[in-house]
N, C-alpha and C positions, 0 to 999 in steps of 0.2 A: 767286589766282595773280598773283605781282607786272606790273605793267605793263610792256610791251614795244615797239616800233617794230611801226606794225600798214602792213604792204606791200598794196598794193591796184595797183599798178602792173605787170602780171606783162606778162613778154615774148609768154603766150599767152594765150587767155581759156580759163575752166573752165567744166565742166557736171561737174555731180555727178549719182551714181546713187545714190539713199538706199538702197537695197535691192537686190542680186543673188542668186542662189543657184548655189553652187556645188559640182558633183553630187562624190561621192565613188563611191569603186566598187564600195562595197556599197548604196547608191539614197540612202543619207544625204544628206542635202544641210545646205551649209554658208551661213553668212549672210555678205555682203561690203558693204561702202558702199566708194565708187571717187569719186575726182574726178579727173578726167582734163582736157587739152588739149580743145575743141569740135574740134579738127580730128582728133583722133589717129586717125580711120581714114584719112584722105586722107594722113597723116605720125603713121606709125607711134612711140611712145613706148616705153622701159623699162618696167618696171611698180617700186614699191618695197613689199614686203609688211611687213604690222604683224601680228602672227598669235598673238592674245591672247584668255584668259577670261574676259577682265576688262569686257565689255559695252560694245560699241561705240555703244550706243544710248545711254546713260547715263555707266556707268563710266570710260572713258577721252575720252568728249568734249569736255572741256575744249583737253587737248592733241593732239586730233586734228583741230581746226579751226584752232589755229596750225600744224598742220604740214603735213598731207597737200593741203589745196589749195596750200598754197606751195610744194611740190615739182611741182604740176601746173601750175603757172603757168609752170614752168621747165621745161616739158617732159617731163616722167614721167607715170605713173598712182598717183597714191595709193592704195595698197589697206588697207583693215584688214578682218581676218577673225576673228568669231568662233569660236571652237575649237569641235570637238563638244560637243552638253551644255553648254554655255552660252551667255550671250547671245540672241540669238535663233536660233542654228542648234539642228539636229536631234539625237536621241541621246543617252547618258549620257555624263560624263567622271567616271570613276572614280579620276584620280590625274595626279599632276603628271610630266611628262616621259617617258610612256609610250611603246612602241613605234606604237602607234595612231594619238598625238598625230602624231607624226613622220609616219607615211606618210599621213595626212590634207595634211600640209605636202606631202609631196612632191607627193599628186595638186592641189593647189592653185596650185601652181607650174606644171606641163603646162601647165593650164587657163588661167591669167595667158598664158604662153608663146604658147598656140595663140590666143589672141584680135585679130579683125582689127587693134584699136589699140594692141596689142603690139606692139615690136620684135620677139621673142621675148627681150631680157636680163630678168631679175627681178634685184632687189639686195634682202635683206631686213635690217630695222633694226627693235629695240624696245630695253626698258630691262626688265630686272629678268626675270621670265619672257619675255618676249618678247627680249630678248638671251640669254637661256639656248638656245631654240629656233634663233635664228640659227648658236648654232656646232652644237648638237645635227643641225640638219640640213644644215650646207655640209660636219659627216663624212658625211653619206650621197651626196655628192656629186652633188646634180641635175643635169644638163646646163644647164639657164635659167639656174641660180644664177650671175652672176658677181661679188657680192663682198654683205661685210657688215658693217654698223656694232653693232655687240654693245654695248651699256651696263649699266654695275653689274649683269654676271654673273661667271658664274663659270666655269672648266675641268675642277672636281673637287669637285660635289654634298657627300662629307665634308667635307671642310678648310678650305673657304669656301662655305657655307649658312648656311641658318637654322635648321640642324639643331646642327652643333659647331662649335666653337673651342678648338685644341690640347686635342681627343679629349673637351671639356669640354661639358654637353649644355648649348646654350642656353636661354632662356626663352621666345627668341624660335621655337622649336618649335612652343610655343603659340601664342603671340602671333599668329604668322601660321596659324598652322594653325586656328585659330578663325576668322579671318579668309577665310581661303579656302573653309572650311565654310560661312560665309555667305554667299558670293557665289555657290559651285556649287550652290546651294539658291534660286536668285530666277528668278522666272517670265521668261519670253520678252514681247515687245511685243505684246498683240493688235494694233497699226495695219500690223505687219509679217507676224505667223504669219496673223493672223485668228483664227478659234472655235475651232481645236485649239489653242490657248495654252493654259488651265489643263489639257488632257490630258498636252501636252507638260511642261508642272509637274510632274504628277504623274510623270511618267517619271523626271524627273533625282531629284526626291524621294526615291522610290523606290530609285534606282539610283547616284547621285554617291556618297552612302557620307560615312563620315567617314575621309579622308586619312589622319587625325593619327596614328591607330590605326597602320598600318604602319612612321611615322615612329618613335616607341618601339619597336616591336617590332625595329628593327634598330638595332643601338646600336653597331654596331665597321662598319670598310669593307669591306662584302661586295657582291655582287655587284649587291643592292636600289642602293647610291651609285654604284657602278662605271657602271650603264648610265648613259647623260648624260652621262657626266664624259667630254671630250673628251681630257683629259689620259692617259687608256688609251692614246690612240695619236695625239697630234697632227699624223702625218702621214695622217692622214683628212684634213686641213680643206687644199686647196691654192688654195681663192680669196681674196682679198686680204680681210683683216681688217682694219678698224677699233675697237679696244679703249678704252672712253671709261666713266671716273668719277670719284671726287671721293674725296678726304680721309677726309669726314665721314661717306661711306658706308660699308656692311659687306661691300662686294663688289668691294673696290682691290686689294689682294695679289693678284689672280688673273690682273692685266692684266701687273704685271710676269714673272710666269710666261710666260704667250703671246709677250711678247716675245723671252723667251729660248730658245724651244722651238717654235712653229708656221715649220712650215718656209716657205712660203709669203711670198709681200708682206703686209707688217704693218704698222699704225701705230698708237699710243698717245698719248690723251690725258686728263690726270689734274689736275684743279683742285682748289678746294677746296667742291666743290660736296656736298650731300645726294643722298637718291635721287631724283633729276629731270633733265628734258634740262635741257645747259647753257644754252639760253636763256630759261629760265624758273627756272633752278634760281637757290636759297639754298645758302650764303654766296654773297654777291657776289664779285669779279665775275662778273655774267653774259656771253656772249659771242652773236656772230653764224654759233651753231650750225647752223642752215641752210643758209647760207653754205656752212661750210665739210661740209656733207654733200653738198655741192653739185658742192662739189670733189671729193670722191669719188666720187660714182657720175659724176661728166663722162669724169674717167678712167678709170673701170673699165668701164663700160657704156654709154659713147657714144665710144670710145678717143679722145678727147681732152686733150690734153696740158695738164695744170692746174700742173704744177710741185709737185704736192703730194707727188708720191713721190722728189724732191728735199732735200727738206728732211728734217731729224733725224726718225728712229725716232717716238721718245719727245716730247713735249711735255709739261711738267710746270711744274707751278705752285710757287712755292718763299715760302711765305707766312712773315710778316713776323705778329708776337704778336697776340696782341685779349682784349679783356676775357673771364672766363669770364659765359655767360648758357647760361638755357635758349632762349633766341629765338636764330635764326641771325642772328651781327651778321658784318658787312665784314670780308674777309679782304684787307688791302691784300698788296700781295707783288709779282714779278715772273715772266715766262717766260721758261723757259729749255730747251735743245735738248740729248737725247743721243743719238748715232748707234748706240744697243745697251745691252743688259740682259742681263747685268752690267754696272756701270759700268766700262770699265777703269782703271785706276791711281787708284781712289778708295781714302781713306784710312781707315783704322777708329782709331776711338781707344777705349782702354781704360780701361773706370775700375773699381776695383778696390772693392768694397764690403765696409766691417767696420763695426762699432758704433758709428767714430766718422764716419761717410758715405762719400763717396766720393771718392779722389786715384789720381793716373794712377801713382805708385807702389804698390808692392804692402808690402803689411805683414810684419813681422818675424813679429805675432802673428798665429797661426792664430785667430784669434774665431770663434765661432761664433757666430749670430746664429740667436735662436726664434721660431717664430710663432705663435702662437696666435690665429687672430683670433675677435671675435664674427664671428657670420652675415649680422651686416647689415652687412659691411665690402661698400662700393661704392653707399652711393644716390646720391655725387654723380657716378657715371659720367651721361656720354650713354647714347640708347639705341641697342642693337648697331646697327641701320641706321636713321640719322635719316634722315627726310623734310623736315625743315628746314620745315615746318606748322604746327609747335603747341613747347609746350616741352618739346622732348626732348635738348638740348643738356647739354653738361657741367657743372660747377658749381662755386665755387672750391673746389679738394679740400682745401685745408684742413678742410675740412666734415667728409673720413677723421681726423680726428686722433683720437685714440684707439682707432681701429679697425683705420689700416693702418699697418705700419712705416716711417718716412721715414728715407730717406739722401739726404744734401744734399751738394754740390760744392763748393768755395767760391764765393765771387762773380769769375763769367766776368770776367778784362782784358780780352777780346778777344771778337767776337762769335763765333758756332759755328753752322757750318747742318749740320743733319742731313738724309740723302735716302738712304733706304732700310728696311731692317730693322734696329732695332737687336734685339741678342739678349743675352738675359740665359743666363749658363753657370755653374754650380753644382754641389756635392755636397751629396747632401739624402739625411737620413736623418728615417724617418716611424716612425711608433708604428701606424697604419693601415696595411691594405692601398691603400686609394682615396681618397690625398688628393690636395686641387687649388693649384694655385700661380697665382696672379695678380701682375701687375708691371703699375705705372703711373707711365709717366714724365709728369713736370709742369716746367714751367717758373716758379719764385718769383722775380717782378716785384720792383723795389724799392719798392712798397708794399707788400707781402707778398703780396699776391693770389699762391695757385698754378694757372698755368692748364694743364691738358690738354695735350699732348703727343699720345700714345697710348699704346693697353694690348694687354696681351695673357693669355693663360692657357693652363694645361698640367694638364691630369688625367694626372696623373705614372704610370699606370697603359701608357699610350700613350705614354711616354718614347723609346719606341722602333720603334711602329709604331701605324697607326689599325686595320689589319685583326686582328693578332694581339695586343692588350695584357697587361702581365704584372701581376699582385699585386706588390705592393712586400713585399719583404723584411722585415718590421717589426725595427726596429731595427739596420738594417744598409746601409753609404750606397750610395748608386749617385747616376751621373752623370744632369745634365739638362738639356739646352738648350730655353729658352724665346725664343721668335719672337715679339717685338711686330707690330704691325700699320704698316705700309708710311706714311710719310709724308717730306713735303720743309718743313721749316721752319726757318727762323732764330729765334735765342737770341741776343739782343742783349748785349752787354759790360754789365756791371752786374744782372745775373739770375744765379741760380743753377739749376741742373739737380738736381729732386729721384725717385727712385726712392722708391714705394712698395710694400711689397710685404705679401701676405696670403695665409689660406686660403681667404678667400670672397672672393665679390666678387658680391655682390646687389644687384636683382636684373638680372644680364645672363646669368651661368651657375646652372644648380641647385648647391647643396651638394652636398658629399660625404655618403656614407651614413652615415658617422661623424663624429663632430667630430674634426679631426687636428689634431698638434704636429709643425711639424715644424723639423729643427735645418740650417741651411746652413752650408756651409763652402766654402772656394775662390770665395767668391762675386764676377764680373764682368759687368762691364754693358758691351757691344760699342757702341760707335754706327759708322755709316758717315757718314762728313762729306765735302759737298762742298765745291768751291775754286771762286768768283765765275769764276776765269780758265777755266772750264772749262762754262760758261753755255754755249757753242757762239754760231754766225753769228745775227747778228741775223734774225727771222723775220718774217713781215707781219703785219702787225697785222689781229688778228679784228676784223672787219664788228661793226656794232654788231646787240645784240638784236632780232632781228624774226620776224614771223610774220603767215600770212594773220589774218585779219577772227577774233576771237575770240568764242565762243561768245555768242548773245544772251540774256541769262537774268536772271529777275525774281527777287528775294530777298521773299520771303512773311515770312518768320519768320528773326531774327540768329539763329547760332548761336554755339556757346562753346566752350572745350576749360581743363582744368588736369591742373596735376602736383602732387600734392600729399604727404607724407609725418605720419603720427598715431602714437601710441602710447598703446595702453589700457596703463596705471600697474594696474590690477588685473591684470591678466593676463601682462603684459611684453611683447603680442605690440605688432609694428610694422605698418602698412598703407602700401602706396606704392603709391600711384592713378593712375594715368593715363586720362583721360575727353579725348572730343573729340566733336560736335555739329556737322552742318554747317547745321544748323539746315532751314528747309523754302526749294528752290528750285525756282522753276518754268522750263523750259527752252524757249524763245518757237519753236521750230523744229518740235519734239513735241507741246507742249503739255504735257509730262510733269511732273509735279510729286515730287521727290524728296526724301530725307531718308535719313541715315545718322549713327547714334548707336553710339559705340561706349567701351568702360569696358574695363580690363584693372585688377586689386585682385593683388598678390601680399602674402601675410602669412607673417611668421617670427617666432620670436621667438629672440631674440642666442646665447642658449646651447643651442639645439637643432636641429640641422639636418634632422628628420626632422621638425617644422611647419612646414618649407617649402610653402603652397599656394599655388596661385594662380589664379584665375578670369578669364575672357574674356567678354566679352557684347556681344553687334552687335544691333542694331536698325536693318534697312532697310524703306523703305515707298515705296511708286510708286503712282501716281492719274492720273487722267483723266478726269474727268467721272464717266460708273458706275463706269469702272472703278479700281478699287483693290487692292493684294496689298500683303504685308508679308511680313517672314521675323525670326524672334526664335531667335537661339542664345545656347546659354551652354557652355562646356566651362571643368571643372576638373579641374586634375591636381595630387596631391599625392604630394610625395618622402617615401615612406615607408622605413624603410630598406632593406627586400628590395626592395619593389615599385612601380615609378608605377602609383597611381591614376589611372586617369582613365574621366572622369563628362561625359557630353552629352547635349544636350537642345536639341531641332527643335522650333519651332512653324510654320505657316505658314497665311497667310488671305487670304482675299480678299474681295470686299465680302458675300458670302453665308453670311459664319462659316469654322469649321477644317476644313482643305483636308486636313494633316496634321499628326500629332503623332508625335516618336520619340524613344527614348532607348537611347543607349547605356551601358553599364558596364563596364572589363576593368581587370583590374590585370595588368601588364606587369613579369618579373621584373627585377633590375636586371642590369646589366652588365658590373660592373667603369666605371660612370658613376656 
């Protein structure tokens, strides 16, 4: 975790509870750790909830020792709860954003509410599933709740998940859903349950289930994505939102939706940060995040007048070029302020693409331009949601030369900031039913380096809706607007603007079930571009990076991580590996000694899209003196052309041998995916 300003000077003093329980209404009881104000009974505090799967004992402590006591210092209660079925609370969790989940929230809330060192406000904040839950439960509208900082989530589970991208199934399906598998499969604390730990094991064993399974089985937007997605009806959510993520993340498009759509006080802000708080998150800059949460819950939930609901809507970061890497490197750039989403009187410009690239005039000649790509077009993408950790960053795409089509600009006189979507609009005729279209724009340096822009994709099948999609017509054109992904960047004078365009784009999305041709015509590329003079009033400058006293913890054994790309010459298949090692850490608070090993392998080989596989495999292990547990999964799915395969397998131990073992098998038909 990069280094930050460590605050030890707090306006109150803290006492921490390492352990609460908090009853649910059917006798479950939920696990809590709280740092609070030492006074807060004598002077009542908000409470701010964290309400995650993710193992507050282990899993997320890193960054809940820079945050939750620094919000108590300042007068709140820092709460983080594990969810049913994980962590050290009670019970199964058999799936992600369930109605369960929710009214666990809500009785969680009461509870915070009725407590002596309660005010009665709760304000709740997380990032990724824990920002999903903050908006999923301020539409259930609790009475406590009065506001909430939501991070890299989302409004609408289809359109922006880890399921699709423009109707197109991601990889990241798996990716996470393996991942998830292994963590709703790891034992509770004995120092916290006591002797019913390994029973409580075998409970969620038993009864967690593997997620993934349902995630295939629903492939268009039916009612399985609808729950959660607060975009059904965002006038559910009427207490004041905070929408906050990064560039680099897979979860930004959905912030500028809420701005234009949540009726309620709103505000946004969007760097160029990975999936992490901004004060710890990669690209640089980092900011004095805390700070300004600070400002938020003062005025929402101590009515205190911070000036923060003064200033612009939007705060948005407007980054300046940087070398392509897979390591997250410095995003120089500037803030700037807009009072609303849509921008008003923002510009689009048009660039008009034929054979010979791209000019703002449109051609005499109708060209039509083909695509055929190989299947491994796209290893130099990023991955869909960086964490900005290991090397998951983009690449110089020249790397696609041969694989994707490039249309180039001429060389910019003048610089060009783009800040918004831009949208690729065409007529596309396909020889398949179910082909996909990818577009990536890039930016050629005059060293030639091409760097990343954004991308986006369209399973042209969903051309027209996520819930009802149609077969493509073979050999007959229909219209199609393609939606890159959300960003704010300057193109310096002297670079060129390059469009790349494909039918694959591996591995971020699975192939089509066939290998497709397809032929475009009319083909334009939209950008929205802003004007420096419309930056808005200058803002206050973010507090620098800080956070309470950070985790104390011994490193036993380095760990390692790569990205690596092979090709067996016998066979023509390709491998692109991603491994990561946190190596063995011992955490001086617990005692706890930890380790998480984790490998993702997808193989294709160029001219066949139905060798699409790809395998997942975690290895987590925890100790303590006797005590020790481990959890070994692996899940592979391969794109067969009717059908995903997909293949899992549970191990799980403790220091006395196999605790459990299970395997799943189903093949899932396909879906017009």
């Amino acid at each position: 975790m990069p280094d930050i300003s460590v605050r030890t000077d707090f306006p109150r003093k803290i006492r921490e509870i390492e352990n609460c329980w908090i009853p649910m209404p059917d006798g479950t009881k939920l696990a809590a750790r709280i740092w609070l104000p030492e006074d807060a009974e004598a002077d009542p505090v908000p409470a701010i909830l964290e309400y995650l799967p993710y193992r507050k004992r282990d899993g997320t402590v890193e960054r809940d020792h820079l945050t939750h006591p620094y919000f108590a210092g300042f007068g709140y209660a820092g709460v983080r709860v594990d969810m049913r079925g994980t962590g050290d609370s009670e019970g199964v969790c058999e799936g992600e954003y369930l109605l369960q989940e929710q009214d666990d929230c809500l009785a969680v809330i009461d509870w915070l509410a009725a407590q002596p060192w309660c005010s009665g406000k709760v304000g709740m904040i997380g990032i990724s599933w824990g920002g999903f839950n903050g908006l999923q439960v301020a539409a259930r509208r609790p009475p406590a709740l009065g506001a909430v900082i939501s991070l890299c989530s989302t409004d609408d589970r289809y359109a922006d998940d880890i399921h699709f991208m423009g109707g197109a199934c991601l990889t990241d399906k798996l990716a996470w859903g393996a991942t998830a598998f292994a963590i709703a499969h790891t034992p509770p604390d004995p120092a916290i349950v006591g002797e019913r730990w390994r029973d409580m094991w075998k409970e969620r064993l038993e009864g967690n289930g593997l997620w993934m399974l349902d995630w295939f089985r629903h492939q268009r937007r039916d009612d399985f994505y609808r729950h959660g997605s607060v975009c059904e009806n965002y006038a559910d959510i009427e207490v004041p939102v905070y929408a906050v993520g990064g560039y680099a993340d897979g979860y930004t498009n959905p912030i500028f939706r809420m701005m234009e759509h949540l009726p309620g006080p709103r505000k946004a802000l969007v760097g160029p940060w990975a999936h992490k708080y901004p004060h710890f998150a990669t690209p640089a800059p980092r900011i004095g995040f805390l700070q300004e949460c600070l400002r938020w819950w003062d005025q929402h939930l101590k009515g205190i007048d911070t000036g923060i609901m003064d200033e612009p809507m939007l705060r948005l970061w407007m980054q300046d070029p940087a070398p392509p890497s897979p390591y997250a490197v410095d995003r120089p750039g500037r803030w700037l302020g807009l009072t609303g989403w849509p921008h008003a009187g923002q510009e689009v410009k048009v660039l008009h693409v034929t054979s010979d690239g791209m000019q703002e005039r449109a051609s005499d000649d109708a060209a039509t331009i083909t695509l055929r790509s190989p299947e491994n077009a796209g290893s130099a993408a990023q991955t869909w949601c960086i964490y900005g950790t290991g090397p998951d960053g983009a690449l110089d795409q020249n790397t696609e030369t041969g694989k994707m089509s490039f249309f180039e600009t001429a060389t910019l006189a003048d610089d060009m900031e783009i800040l918004g979507f831009p949208l690729l609009k065409t007529r596309v005729v396909s020889d398949v039913a179910q082909p996909n279209l990818a577009a990536v724009l890039s930016m050629v340096a005059p060293d030639g380096t091409a760097r990343l822009v954004c991308f986006g994709v369209l399973n042209l099948t969903h051309r027209k809706s996520h819930s009802d999609p149609e077969p493509l017509p073979k050999g007959k054109p229909v219209d199609a607007v393609l939606q890159l992904n959300v960003i704010g960047q300057r193109i310096p004078a002297g670079y060129k603007l390059r469009l790349a365009l494909a039918t694959a784009y591996w591995p971020i999305i699975w192939p089509s079930a066939e290998k497709a041709t397809l032929s475009l015509t009319d083909t334009r590329l939209e950008l929205p571009l802003h004007d420096r003079a419309h930056d808005g009033p200058e803002l206050p400058v973010f507090g620098p990076a800080e956070g309470a006293a950070p985790l104390r913890a011994e490193t036993l054994e380095a760990g390692s991580g790569h990205r690596t790309l092979t090709k067996d010459y016998a066979t023509g298949i390709e491998t692109y590996t991603r491994y990561g090692d946190t190596g063995r850490v011992r955490h001086l608070h617990t005692d706890m000694t930890v380790r998480y090993v984790d490998e993702d392998q997808f193989r294709i080989h160029p001219d066949d899209p139905n060798s699409a596989t790809a395998t997942m495999r975690w290895h987590k292990s925890y100790g303590r003196g006797d005590w020790q547990a481990e959890v070994a999964v692996s899940v592979t799915v391969a794109a067969l052309r009717d059908v995903w395969q997909i293949d899992a397998h549970l191990e799980a131990r403790d220091g006395e041998g196999l605790v459990a073992e299970k395997t799943w098998s189903e093949a899932v038909p396909r879906d017009l995916v």
